[in-house]
N, C-alpha and C positions, 0 to 999 in steps of 0.2 A: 666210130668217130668219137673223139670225147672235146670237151670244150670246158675254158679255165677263167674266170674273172678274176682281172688284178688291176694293177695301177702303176703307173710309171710317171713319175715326176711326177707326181701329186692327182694325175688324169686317170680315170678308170677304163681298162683293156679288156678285150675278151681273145682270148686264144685259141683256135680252129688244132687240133690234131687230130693227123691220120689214126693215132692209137695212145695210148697212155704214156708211151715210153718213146713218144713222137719228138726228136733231138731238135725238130726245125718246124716249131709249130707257127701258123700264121697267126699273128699277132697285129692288132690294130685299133686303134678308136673311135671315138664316137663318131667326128667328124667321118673320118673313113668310114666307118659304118656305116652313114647316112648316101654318102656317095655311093655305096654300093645298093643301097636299096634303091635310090632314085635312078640309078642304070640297070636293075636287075634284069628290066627286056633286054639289053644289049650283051648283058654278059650271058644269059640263056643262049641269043644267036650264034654266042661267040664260041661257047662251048660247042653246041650244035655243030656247028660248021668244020670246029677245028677237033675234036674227040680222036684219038685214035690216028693223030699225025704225030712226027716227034716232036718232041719237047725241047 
């Protein structure tokens, strides 16, 4: 996995890739960030539950 700090319109991003040469890397902000930390139990269940169904 690698991961990229940047900024878009003047806000600062961090970017989630599968690998370096990752064409659709997940890309998001702080505010997002924060949402995702304050649901992190729910997204662990989420995964949990759904792992290994299709996409």
């Amino acid at each position: 996995m690698a991961v990229k700090h940047g900024e878009f319109k003047g806000f600062k991003t961090i970017s989630l890739m599968r690998t370096e040469d990752d064409k659709y890397p997940f890309t998001f902000g702080v505010a997002k960030a924060q949402l995702i930390i304050n649901n992190m139990n729910e997204i662990k269940k989420f995964v949990e539950k759904n792992a290994g169904k299709s996409e």
